[in-house]
Backbone as XML, in Angstrom:
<?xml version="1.0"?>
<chain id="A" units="angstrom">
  <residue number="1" name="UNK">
    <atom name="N" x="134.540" y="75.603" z="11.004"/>
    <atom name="CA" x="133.445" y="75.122" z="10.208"/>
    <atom name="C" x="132.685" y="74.070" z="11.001"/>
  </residue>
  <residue number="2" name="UNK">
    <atom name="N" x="131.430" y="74.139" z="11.017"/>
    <atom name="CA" x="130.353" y="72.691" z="11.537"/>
    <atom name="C" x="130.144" y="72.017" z="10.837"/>
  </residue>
  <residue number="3" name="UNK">
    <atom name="N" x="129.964" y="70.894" z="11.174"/>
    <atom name="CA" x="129.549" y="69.520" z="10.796"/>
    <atom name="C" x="127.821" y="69.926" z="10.130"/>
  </residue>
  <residue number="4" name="UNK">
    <atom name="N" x="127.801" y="70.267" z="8.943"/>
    <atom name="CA" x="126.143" y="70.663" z="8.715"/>
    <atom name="C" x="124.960" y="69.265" z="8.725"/>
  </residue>
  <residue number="5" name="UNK">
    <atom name="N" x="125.778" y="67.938" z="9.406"/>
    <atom name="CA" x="124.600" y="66.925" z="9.319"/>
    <atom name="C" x="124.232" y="67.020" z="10.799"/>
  </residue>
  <residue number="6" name="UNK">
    <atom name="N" x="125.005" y="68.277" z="11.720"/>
    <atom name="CA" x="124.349" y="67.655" z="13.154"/>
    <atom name="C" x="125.074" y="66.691" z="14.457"/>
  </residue>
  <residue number="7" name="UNK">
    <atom name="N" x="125.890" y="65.979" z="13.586"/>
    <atom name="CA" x="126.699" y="65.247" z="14.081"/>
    <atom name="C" x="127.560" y="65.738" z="15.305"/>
  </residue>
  <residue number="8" name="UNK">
    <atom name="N" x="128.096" y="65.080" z="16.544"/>
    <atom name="CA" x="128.881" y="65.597" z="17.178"/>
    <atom name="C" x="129.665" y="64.684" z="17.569"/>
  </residue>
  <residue number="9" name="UNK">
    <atom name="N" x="130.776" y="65.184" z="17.760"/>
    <atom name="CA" x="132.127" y="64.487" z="18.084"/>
    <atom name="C" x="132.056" y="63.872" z="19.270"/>
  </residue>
  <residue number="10" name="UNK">
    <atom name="N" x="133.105" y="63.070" z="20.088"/>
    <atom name="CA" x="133.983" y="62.770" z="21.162"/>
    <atom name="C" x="135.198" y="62.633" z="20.466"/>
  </residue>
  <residue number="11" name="UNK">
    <atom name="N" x="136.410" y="63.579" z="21.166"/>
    <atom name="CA" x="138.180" y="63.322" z="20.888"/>
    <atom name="C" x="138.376" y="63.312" z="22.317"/>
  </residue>
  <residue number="12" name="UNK">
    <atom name="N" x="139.518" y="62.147" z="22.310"/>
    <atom name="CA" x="140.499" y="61.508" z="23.486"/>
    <atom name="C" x="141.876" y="61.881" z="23.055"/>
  </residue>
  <residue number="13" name="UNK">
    <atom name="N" x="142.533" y="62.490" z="23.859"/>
    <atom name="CA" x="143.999" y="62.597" z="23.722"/>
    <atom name="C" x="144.810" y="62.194" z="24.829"/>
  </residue>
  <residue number="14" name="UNK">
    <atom name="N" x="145.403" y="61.363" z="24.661"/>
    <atom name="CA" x="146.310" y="60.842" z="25.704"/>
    <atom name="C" x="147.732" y="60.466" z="25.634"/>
  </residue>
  <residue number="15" name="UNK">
    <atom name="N" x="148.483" y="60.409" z="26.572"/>
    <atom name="CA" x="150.015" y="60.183" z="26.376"/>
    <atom name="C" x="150.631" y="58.612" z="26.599"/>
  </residue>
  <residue number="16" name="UNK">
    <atom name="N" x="149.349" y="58.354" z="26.812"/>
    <atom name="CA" x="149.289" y="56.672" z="26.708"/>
    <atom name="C" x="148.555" y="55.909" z="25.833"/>
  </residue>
  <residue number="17" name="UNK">
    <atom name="N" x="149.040" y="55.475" z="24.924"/>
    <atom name="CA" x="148.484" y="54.611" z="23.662"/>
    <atom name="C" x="147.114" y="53.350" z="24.328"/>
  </residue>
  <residue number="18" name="UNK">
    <atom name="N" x="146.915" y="53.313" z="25.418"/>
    <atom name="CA" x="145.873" y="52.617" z="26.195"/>
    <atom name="C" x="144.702" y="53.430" z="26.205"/>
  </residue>
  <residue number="19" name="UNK">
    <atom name="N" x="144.663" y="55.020" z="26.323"/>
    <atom name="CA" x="143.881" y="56.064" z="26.917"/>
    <atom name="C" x="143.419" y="55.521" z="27.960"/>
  </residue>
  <residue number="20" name="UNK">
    <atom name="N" x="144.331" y="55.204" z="29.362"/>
    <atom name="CA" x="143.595" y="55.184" z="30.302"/>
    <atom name="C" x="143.662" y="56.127" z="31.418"/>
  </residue>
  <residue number="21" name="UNK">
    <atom name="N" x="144.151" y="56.934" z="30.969"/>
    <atom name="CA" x="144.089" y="58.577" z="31.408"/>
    <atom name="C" x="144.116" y="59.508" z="30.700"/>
  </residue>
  <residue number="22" name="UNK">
    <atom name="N" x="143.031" y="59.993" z="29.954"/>
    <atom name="CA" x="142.971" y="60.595" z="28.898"/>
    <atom name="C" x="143.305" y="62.398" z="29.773"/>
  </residue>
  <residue number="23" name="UNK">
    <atom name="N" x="144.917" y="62.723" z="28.286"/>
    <atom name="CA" x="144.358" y="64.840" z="28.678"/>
    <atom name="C" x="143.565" y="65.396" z="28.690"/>
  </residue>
  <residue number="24" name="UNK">
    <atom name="N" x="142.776" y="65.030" z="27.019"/>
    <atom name="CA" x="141.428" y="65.154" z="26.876"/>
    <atom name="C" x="140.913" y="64.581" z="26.601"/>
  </residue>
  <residue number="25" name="UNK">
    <atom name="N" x="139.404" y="64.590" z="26.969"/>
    <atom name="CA" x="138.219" y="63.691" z="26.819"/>
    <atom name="C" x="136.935" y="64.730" z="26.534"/>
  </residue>
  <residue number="26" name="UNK">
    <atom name="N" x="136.594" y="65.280" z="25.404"/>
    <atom name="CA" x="135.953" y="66.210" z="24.948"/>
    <atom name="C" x="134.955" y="65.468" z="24.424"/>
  </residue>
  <residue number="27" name="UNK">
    <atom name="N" x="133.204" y="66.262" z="25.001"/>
    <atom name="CA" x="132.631" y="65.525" z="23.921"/>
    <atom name="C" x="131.696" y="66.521" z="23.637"/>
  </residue>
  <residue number="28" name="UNK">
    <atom name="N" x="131.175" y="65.976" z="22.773"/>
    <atom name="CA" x="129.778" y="67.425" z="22.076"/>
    <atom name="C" x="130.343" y="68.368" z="21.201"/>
  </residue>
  <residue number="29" name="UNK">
    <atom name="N" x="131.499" y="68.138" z="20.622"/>
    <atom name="CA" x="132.536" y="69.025" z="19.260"/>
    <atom name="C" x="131.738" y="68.994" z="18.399"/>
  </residue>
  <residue number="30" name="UNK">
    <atom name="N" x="131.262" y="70.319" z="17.925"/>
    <atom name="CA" x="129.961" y="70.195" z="16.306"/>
    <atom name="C" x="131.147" y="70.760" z="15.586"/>
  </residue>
  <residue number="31" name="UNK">
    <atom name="N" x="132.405" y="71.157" z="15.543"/>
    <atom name="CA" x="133.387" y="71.756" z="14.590"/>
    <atom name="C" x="133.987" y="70.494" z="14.264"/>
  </residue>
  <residue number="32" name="UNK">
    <atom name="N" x="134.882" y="70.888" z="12.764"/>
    <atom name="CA" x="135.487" y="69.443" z="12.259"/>
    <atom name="C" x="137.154" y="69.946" z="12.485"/>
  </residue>
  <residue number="33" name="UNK">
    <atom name="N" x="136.800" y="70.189" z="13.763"/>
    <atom name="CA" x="138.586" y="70.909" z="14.212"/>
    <atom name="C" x="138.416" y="71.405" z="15.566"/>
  </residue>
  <residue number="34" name="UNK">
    <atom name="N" x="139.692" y="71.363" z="16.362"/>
    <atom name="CA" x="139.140" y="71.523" z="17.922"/>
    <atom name="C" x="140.710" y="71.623" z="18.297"/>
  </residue>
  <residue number="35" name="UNK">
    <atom name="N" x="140.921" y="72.914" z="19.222"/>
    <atom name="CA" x="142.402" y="73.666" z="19.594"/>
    <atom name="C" x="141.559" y="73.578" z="21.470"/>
  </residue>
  <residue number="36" name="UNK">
    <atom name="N" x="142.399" y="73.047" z="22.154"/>
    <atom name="CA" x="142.296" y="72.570" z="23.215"/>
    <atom name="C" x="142.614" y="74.020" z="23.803"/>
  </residue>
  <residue number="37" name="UNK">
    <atom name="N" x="141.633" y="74.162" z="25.237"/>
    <atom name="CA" x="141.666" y="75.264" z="26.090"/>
    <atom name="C" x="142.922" y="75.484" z="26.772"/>
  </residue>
  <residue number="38" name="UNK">
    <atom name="N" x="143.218" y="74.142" z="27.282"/>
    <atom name="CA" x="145.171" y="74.511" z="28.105"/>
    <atom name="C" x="145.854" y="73.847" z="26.926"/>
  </residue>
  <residue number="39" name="UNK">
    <atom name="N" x="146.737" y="74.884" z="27.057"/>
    <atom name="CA" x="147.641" y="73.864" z="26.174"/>
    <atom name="C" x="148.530" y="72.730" z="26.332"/>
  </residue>
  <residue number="40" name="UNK">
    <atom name="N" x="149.120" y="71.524" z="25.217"/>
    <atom name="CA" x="149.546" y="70.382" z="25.744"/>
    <atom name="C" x="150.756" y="71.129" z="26.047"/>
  </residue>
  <residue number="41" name="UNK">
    <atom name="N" x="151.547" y="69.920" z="27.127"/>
    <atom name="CA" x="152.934" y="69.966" z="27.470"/>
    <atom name="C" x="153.800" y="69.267" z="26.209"/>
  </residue>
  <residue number="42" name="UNK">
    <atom name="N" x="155.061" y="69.371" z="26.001"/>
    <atom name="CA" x="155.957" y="68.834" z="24.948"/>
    <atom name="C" x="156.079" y="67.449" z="25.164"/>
  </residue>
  <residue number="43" name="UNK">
    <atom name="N" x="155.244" y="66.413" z="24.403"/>
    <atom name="CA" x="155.457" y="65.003" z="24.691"/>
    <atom name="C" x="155.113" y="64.191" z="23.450"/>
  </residue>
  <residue number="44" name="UNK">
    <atom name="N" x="154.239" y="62.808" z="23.644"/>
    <atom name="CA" x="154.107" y="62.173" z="22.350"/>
    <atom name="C" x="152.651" y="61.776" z="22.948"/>
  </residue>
  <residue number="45" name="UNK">
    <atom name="N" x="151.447" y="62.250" z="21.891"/>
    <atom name="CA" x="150.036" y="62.370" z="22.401"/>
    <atom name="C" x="149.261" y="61.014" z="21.507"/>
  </residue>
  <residue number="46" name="UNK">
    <atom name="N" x="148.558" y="60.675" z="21.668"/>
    <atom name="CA" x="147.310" y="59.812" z="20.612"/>
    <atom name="C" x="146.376" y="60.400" z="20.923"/>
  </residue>
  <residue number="47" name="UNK">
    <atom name="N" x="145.975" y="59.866" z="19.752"/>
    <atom name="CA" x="144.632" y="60.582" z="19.706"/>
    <atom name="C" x="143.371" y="59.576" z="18.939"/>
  </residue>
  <residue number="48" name="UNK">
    <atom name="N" x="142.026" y="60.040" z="19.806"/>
    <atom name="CA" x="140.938" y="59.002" z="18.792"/>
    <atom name="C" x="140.062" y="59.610" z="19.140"/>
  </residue>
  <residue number="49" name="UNK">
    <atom name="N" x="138.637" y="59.731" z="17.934"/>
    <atom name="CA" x="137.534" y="60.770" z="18.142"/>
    <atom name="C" x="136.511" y="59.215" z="17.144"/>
  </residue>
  <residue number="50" name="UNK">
    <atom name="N" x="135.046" y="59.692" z="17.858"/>
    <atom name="CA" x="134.179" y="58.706" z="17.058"/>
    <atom name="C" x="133.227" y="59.708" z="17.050"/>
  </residue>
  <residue number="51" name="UNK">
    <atom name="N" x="131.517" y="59.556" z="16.390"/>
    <atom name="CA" x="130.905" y="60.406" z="16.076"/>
    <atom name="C" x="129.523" y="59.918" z="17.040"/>
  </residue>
  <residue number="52" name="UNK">
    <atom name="N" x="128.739" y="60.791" z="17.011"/>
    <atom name="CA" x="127.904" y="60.350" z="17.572"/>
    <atom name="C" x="126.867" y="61.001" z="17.578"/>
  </residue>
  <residue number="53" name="UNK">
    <atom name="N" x="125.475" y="60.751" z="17.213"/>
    <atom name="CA" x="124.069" y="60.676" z="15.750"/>
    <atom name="C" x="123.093" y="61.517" z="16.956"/>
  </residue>
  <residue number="54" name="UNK">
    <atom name="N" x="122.411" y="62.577" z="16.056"/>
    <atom name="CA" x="121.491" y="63.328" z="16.798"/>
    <atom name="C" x="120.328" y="62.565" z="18.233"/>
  </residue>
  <residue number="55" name="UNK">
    <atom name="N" x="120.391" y="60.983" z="17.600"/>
    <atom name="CA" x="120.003" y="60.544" z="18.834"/>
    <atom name="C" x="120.463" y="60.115" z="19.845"/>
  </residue>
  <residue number="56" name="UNK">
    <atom name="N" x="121.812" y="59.852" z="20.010"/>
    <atom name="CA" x="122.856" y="60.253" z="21.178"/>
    <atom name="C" x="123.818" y="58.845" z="20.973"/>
  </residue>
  <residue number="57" name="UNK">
    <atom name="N" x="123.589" y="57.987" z="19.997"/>
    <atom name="CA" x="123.853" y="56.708" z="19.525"/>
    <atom name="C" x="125.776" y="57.057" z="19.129"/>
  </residue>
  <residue number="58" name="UNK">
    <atom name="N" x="126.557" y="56.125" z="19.578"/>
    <atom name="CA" x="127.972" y="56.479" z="19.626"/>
    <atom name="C" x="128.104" y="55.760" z="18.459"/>
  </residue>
  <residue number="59" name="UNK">
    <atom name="N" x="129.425" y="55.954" z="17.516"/>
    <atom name="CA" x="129.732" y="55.038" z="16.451"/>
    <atom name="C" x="130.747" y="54.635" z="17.525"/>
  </residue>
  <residue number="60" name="UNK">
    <atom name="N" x="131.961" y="53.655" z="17.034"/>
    <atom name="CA" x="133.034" y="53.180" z="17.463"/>
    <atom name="C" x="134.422" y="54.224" z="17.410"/>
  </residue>
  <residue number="61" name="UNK">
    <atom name="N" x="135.525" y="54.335" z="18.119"/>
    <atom name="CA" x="136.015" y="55.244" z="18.319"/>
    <atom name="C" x="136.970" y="54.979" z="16.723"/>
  </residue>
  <residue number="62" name="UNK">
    <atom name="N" x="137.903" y="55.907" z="16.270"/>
    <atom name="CA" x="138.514" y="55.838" z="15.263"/>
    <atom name="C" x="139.866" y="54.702" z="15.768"/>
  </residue>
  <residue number="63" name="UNK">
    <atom name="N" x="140.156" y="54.332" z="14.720"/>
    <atom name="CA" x="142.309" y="53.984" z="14.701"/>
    <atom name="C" x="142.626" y="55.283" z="15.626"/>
  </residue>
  <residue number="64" name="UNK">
    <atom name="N" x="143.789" y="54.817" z="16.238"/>
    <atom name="CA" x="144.340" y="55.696" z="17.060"/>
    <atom name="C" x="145.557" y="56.543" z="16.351"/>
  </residue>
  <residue number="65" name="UNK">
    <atom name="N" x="145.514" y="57.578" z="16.746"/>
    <atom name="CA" x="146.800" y="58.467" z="15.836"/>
    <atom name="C" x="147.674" y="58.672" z="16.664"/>
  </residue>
  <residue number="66" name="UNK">
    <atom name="N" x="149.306" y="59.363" z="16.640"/>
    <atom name="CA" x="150.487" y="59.803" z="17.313"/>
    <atom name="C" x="150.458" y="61.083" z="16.911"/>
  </residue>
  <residue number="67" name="UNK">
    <atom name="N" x="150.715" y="61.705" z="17.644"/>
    <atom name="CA" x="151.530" y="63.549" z="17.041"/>
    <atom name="C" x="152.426" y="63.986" z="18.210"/>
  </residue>
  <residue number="68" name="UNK">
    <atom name="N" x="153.188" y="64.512" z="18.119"/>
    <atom name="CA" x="154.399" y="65.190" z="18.964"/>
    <atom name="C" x="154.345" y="66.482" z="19.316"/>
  </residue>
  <residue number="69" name="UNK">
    <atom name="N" x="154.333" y="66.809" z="20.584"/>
    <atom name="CA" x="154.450" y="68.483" z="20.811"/>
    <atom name="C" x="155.646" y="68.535" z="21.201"/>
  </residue>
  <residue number="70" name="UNK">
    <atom name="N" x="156.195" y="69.695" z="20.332"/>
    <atom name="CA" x="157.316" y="70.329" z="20.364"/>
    <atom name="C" x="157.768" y="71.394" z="20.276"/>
  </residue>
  <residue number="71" name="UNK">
    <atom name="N" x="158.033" y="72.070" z="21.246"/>
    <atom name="CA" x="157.588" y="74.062" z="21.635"/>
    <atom name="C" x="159.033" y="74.633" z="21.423"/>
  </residue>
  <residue number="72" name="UNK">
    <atom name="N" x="160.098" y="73.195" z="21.841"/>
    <atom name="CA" x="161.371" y="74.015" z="21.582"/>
    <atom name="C" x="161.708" y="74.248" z="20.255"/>
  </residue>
</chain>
């Protein structure tokens, strides 16, 4: 599904709660959902996405989240 105001994303995923090496660093997401091209390795990821306005104006990035990949 798209975002019908236009809006487009940036999501950071990283294995460091700093993101100073982000896995991903995606930006221009018009979906309100996003399945990454490689897939992650089994670890402990964060994550933070902010929005950013048809005139290219960034909001602030979100609270940072945790999720776990776990394949076994």
């Amino acid at each position: 599904m798209t975002d019908p105001s236009g809006v487009r994303y940036q999501l950071m995923v990283d294995n460091d709660a700093d993101f100073s090496s982000p896995t991903l660093n995606v930006n221009g997401i018009t979906a309100i959902s996003h399945v990454p091209t490689t897939p992650l390795t089994d670890q402990v990821y964060y994550w933070k996405v902010r929005a950013i306005d048809n005139a290219g104006n960034s909001g602030p990035f979100s609270t940072s989240f945790a999720f776990r990949v776990d394949t076994a």
